[in-house]
Structures are given as C-alpha cells and as structure tokens.
C-alpha positions in Angstrom: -28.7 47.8 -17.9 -27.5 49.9 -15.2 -24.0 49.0 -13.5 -25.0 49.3 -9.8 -26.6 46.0 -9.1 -28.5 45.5 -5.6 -26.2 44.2 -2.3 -28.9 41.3 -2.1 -28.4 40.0 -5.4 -24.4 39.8 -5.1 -23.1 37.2 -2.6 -19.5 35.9 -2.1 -19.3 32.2 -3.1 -19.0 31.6 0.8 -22.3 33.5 1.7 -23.9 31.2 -0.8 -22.5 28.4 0.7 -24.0 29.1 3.8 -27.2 30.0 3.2 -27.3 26.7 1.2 -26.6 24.8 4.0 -28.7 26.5 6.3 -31.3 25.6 3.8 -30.3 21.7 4.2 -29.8 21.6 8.1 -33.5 23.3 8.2 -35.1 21.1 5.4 -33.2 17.9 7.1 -34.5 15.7 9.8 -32.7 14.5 13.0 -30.2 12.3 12.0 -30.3 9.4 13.2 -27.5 6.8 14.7 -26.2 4.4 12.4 -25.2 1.0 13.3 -21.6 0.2 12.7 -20.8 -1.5 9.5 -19.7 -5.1 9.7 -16.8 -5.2 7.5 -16.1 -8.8 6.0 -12.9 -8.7 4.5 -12.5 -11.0 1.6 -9.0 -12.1 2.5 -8.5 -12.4 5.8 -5.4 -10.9 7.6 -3.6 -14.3 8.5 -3.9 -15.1 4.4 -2.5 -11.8 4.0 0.2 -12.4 6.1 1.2 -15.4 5.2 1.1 -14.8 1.8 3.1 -11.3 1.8 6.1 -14.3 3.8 5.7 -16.6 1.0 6.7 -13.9 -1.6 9.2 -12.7 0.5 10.7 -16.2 0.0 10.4 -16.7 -3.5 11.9 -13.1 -4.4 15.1 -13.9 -2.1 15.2 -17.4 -4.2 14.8 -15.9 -7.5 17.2 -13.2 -6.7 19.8 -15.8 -6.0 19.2 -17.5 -8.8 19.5 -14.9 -11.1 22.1 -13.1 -9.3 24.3 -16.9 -9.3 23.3 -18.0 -12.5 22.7 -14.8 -14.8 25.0 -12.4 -13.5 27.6 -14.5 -12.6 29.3 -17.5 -14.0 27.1 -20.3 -12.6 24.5 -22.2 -13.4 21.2 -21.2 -12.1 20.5 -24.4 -10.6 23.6 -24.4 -8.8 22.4 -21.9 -6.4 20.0 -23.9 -4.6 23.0 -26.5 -4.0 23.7 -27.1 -0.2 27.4 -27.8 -1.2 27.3 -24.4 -3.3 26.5 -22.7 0.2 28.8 -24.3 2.0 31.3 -23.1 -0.5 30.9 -19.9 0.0 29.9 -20.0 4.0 33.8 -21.6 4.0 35.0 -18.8 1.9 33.7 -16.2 3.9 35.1 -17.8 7.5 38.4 -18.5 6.2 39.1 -14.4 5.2 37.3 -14.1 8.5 40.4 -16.0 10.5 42.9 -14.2 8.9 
C-alpha cells in the first residue's frame, strides 16, 4: 500500500454530510403540507387544574397535622379543631397588642 491516498477518496465528516444530503433533497419529492395535528389531551386542563388545587390542600393539611401532632406535643387530630385555631389566632393578637 502506498501512503498518499487520492483527494477524492478523503472527505471531512462534513463534506460527507453534505453530499449525503444533497443526495436526499435530489432523490426526495416536493414535500408536501401537512395538516395540523389535532391533539386530544387525555386530561383535560380544567382536571389538571383542579386537581394540582386539591393537592395543594391536602399537603397544607397533612403538614399541619404532622407538624401539630408529630413534631409537637399534640394530638394530630387536634389540628383540625376550630377551637385549636382560635387558640392560637388569640395567641398571636394578643403579643400583637403589646
């Protein structure tokens, strides 16, 4: 084998590319205009919504409960109390006053 090769038979990765897709726009017919997909979603946005409030919800409740009832002295059940709340609406006016 000799060393020097011919220019013809040594292209760059991007002349390759190229010609390749010369090749394809020549071999290719028109294209032609698609119709726009109809995209039906399987949940629908107002589900979505609604749903992503609801979890909201019940992550604030179970945070309360486990931040009244775990973490400090009470009992978890306690924290859902309207007299609980009231307790501690009061405690937080009255240093308010001061």
């Amino acid at each position: 084998m000799t060393s020097e090769l011919n220019n013809t038979q040594v292209k760059s990765r991007e002349d390759f590319r190229k010609t390749r897709d010369e090749q394809k726009n020549t071999e290719k017919e028109p294209k032609k205009k698609r119709e726009p997909k109809i995209r039906i979603r399987l949940i629908p946005i107002w589900v979505r919504l609604l749903l992503v409030v609801v979890l909201f919800a019940a992550s604030i409740l179970i945070g309360v409960v486990v931040g009244y009832g775990f973490i400090g002295d009470g009992k978890p059940s306690d924290a859902l109390k309207k007299e609980t709340w009231q307790h501690i609406v009061d405690i937080v006016n009255k240093d308010a006053e001061k």
